[in-house]
TIVO-178697 format. One record per residue (C-alpha): residue in three letters; x, y, z. Coordinates in pm, whole numbers. Example, Ala and Ser with C-alpha at 12.3 -4.5 7.8 and 13.67 -1.06 7.14 Angstrom:
<type ALA; xx 1230; yy -450; zz 780>
<type SER; xx 1367; yy -106; zz 714>
END
This chain:
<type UNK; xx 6454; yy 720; zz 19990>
<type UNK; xx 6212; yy 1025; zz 19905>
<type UNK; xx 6513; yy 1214; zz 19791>
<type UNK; xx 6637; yy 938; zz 19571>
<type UNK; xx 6292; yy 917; zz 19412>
<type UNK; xx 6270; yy 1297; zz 19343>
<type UNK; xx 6578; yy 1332; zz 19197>
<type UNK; xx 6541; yy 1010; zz 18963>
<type UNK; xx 6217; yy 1225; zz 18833>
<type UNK; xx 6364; yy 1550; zz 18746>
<type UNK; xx 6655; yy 1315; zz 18549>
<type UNK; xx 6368; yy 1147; zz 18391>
<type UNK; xx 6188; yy 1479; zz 18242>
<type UNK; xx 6548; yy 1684; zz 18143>
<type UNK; xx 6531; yy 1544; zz 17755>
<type UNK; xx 6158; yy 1670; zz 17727>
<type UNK; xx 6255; yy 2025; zz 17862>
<type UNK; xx 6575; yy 2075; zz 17593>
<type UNK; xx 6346; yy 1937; zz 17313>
<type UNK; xx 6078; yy 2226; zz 17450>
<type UNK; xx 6432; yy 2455; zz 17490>
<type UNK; xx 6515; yy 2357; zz 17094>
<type UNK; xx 6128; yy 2440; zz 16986>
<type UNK; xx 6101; yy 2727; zz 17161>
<type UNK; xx 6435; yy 2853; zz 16965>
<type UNK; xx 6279; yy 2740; zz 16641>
<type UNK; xx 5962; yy 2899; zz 16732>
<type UNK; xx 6162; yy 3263; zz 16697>
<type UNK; xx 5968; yy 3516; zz 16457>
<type UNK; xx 6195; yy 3681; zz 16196>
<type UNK; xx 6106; yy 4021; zz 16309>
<type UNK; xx 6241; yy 3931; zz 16629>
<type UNK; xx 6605; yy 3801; zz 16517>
<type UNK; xx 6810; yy 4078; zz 16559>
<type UNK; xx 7056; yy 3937; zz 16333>
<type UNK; xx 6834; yy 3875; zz 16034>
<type UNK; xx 6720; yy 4230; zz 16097>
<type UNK; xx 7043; yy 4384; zz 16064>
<type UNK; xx 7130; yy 4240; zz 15757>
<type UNK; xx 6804; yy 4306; zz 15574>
<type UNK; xx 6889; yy 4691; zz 15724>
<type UNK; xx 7202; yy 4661; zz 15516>
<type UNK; xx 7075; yy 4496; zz 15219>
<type UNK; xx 6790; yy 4765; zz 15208>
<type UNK; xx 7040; yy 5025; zz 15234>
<type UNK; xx 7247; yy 4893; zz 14984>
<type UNK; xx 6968; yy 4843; zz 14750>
<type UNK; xx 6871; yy 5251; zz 14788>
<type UNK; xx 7222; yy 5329; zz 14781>
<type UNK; xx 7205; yy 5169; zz 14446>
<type UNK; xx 6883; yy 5313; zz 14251>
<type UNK; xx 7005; yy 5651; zz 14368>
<type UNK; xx 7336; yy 5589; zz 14194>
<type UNK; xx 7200; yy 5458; zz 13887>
<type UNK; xx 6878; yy 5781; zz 13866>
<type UNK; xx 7198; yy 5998; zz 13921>
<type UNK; xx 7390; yy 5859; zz 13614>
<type UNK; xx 7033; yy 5884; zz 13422>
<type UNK; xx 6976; yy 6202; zz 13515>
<type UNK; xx 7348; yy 6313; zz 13432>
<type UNK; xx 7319; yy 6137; zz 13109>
<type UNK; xx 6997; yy 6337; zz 13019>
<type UNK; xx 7152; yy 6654; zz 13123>
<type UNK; xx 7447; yy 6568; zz 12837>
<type UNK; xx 7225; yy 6489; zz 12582>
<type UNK; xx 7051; yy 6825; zz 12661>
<type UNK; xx 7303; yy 7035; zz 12620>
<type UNK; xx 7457; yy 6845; zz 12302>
<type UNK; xx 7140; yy 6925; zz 12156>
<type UNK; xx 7090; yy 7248; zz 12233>
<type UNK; xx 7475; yy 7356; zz 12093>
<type UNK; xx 7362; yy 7139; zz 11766>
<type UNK; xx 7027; yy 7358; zz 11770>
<type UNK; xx 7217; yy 7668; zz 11817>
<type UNK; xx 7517; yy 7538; zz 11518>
<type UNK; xx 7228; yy 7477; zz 11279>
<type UNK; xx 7018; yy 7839; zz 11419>
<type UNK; xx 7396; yy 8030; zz 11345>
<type UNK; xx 7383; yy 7798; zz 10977>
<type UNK; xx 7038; yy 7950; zz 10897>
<type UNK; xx 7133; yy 8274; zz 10948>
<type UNK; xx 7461; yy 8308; zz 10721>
<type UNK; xx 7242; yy 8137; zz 10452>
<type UNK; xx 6984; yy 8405; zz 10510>
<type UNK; xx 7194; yy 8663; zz 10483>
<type UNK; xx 7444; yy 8530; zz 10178>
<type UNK; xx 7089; yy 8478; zz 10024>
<type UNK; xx 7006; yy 8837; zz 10092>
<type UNK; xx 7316; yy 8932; zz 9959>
<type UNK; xx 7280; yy 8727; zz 9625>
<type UNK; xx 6957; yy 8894; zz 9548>
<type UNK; xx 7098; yy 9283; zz 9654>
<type UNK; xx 7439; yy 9148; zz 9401>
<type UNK; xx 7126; yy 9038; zz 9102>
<type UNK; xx 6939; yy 9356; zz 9187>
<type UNK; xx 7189; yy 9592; zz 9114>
<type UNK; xx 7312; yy 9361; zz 8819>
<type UNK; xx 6980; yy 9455; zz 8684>
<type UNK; xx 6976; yy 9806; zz 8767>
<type UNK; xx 7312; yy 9865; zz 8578>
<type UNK; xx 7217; yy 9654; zz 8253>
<type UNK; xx 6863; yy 9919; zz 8264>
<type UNK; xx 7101; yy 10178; zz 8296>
<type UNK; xx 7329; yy 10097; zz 8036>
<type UNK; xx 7023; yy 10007; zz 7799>
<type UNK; xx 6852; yy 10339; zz 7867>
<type UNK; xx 7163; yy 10582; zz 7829>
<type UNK; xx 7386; yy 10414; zz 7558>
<type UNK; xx 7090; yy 10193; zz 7336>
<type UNK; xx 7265; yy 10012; zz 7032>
<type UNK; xx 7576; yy 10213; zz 7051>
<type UNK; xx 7745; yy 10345; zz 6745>
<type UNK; xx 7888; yy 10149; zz 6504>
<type UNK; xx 8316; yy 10072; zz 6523>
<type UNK; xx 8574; yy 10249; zz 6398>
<type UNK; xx 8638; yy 10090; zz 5967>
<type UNK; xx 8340; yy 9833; zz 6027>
<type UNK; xx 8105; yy 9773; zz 5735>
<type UNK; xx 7841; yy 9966; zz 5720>
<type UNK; xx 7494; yy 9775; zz 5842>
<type UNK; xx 7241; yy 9633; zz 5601>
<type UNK; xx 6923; yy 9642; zz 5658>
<type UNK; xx 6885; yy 9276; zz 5746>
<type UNK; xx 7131; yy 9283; zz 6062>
<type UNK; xx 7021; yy 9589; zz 6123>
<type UNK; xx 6709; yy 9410; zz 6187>
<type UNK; xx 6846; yy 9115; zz 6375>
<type UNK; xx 7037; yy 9355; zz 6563>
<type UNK; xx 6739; yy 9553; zz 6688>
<type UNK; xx 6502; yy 9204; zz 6715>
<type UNK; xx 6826; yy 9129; zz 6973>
<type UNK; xx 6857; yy 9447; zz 7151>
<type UNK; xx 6482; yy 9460; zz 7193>
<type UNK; xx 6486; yy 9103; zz 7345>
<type UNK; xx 6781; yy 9240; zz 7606>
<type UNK; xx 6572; yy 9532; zz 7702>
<type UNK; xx 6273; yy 9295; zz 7774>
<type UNK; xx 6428; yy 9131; zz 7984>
<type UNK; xx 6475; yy 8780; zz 7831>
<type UNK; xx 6821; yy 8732; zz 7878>
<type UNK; xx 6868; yy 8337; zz 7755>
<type UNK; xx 6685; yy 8450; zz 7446>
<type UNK; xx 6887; yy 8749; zz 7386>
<type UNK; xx 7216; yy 8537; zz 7442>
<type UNK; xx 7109; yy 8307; zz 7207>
<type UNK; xx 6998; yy 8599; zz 6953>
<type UNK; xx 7317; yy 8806; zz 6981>
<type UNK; xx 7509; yy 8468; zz 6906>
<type UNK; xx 7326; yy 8423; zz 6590>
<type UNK; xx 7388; yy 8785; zz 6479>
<type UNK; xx 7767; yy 8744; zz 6525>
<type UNK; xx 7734; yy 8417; zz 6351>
<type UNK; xx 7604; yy 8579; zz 6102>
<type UNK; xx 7752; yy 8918; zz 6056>
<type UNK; xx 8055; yy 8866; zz 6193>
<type UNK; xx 8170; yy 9167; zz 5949>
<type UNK; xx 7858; yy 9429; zz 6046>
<type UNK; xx 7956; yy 9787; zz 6165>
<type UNK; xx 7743; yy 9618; zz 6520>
<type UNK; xx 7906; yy 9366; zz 6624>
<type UNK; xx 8099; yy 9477; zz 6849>
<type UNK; xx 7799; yy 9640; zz 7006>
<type UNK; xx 7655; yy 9259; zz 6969>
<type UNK; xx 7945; yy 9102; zz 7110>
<type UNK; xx 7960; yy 9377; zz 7404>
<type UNK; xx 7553; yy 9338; zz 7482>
<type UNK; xx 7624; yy 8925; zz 7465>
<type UNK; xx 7856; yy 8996; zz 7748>
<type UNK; xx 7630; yy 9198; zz 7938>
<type UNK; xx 7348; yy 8894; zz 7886>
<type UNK; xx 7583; yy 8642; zz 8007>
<type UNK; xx 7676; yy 8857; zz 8334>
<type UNK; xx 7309; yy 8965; zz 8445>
<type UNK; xx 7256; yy 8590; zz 8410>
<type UNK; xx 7543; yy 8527; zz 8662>
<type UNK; xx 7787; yy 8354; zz 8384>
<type UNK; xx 8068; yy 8507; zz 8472>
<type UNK; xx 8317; yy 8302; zz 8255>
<type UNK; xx 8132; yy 8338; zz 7957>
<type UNK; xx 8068; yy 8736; zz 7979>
<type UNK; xx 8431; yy 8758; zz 8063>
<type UNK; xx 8536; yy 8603; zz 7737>
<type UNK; xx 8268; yy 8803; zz 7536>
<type UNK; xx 8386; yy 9169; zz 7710>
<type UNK; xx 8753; yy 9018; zz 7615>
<type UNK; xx 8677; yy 8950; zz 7206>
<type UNK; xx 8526; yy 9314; zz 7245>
<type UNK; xx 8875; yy 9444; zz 7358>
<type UNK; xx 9020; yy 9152; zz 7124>
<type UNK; xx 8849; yy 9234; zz 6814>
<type UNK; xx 8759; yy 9593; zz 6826>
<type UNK; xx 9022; yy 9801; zz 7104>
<type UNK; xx 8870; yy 10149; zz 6950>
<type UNK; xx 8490; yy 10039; zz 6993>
<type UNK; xx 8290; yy 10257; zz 7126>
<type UNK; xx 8238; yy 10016; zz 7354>
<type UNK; xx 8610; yy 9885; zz 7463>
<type UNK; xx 8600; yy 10123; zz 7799>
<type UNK; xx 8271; yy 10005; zz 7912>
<type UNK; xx 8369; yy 9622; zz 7813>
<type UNK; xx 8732; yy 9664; zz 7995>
<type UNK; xx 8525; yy 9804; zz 8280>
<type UNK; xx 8304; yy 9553; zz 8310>
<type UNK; xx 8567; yy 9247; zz 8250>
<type UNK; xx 8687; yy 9404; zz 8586>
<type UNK; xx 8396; yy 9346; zz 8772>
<type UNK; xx 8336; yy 9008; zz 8614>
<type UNK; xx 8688; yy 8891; zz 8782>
<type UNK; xx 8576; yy 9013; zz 9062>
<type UNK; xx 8270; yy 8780; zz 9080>
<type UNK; xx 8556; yy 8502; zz 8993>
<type UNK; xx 8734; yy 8572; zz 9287>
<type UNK; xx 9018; yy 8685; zz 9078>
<type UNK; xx 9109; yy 9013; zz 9296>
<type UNK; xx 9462; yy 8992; zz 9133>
<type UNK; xx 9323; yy 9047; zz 8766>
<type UNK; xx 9012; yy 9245; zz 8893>
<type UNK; xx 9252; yy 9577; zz 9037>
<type UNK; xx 9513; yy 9549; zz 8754>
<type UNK; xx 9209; yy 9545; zz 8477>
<type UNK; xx 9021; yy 9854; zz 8726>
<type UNK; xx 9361; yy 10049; zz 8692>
<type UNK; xx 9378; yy 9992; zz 8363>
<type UNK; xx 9062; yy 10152; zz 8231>
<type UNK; xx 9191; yy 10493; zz 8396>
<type UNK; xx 9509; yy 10461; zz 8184>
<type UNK; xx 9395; yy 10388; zz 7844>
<type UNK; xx 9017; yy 10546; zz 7890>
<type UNK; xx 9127; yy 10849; zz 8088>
<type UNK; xx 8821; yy 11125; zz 8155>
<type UNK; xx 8524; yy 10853; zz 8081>
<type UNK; xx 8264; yy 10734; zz 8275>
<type UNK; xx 8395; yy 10407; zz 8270>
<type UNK; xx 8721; yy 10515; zz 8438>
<type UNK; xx 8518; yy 10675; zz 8701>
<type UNK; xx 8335; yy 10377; zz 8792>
<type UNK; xx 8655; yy 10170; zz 8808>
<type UNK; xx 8795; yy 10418; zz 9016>
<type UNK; xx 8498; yy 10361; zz 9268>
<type UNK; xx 8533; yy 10001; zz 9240>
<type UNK; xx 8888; yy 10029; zz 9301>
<type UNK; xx 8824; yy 10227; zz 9638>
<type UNK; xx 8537; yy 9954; zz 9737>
<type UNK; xx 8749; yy 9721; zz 9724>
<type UNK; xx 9026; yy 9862; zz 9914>
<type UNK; xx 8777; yy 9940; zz 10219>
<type UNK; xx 8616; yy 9617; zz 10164>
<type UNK; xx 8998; yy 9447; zz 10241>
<type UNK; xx 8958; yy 9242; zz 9899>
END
């Protein structure tokens, strides 16, 4: 009978201890679970494995846009410089435009009158010199417009051709290169035993030069040797001739 008794109170208490079993289970701390643990450890990883992928492509991406703008900094430095120097060059080419006009002003002055021209009158021997003078002062729009108004007007004077030869040389220290080449042409035109016909031949050569018109510019050069032999006009052709051949032009 004791037995019986005993055993009919441990059968009695077994759904109290696996209710105590199934708390004690829920009772488990997170930290504790090993499997919760492991997959935060991945998720964690994961996560890193992620924001270092992601500062990687940022970085990379900086890098690139780095470099693209240091070649763009270095296209634009290389742009500077060949302005600089074509700018250098444009003010060496108006410099020694200047120098030769001086020269030609100081050595030749008015020039003689052509070959059969009327003589001069007084009067356009006066607008001649009031347009010369304005050359050698330097005021070239002036003295275009000047020279103009002489050959307007004395279209028959023993100077116009010295007129129409200075209006040339106005028109290419001013950088008009089409216009002085059609004024050093009427010179050669108008008046082939001027005085002035080498120089003008001579300088419609260097005019097509500054057109880019290399063609022309060596047949007119050659030309002022043949039909101006022994002048200084042929000799400067000459030169031009050989600086252009060692230039490659």
């Amino acid at each position: 009978m004791p037995r019986r008794d005993n055993q009919r109170s441990v059968a009695s208490y077994l759904p109290l201890l696996v209710v105590l079993g199934v708390m004690a289970g829920c009772a488990t701390a997170p930290e504790d679970d090993p499997v919760l643990q492991g997959r935060l450890s991945d998720l964690d990883a994961r996560t890193q494995k992620i924001e270092r992928v992601v500062q990687n492509q940022s970085l990379l991406q900086m890098a690139q846009r780095t470099d693209q703008l240091q070649n763009e900094l270095s296209v634009l430095r290389g742009r500077i410089e060949v302005l600089e120097n074509a700018n250098e060059t444009l003010r060496k080419q108006q410099r020694d435009l200047y120098a030769d006009l001086n020269k030609r002003l100081e050595q030749q002055g008015g020039g003689a009158p052509a070959a059969g021209a009327a003589a001069a009158t007084p009067s356009d021997q006066d607008a001649y010199a009031s347009a010369f003078s304005t050359l050698k002062a330097g005021k070239y729009s002036d003295a275009i417009t000047a020279f103009q108004q002489f050959l307007a007007t004395y279209p028959k004077s023993s100077m116009a051709d010295n007129a129409q030869y200075w209006l040339g040389e106005s028109y290419y220290v001013t950088r008009d290169f089409q216009d002085a080449a059609a004024a050093f042409q009427a010179v050669l035109d108008h008046w082939p035993n001027s005085t002035k016909a080498p120089d003008a031949l001579l300088k419609l050569g260097y005019t097509q030069v500054e057109l880019k018109q290399p063609g022309q510019a060596r047949a007119t050069l050659a030309s002022v040797g043949v039909r101006f032999p022994g002048t200084d006009a042929a000799r400067l052709a000459t030169a031009r001739l050989q600086q252009m051949n060692a230039g490659g032009q």
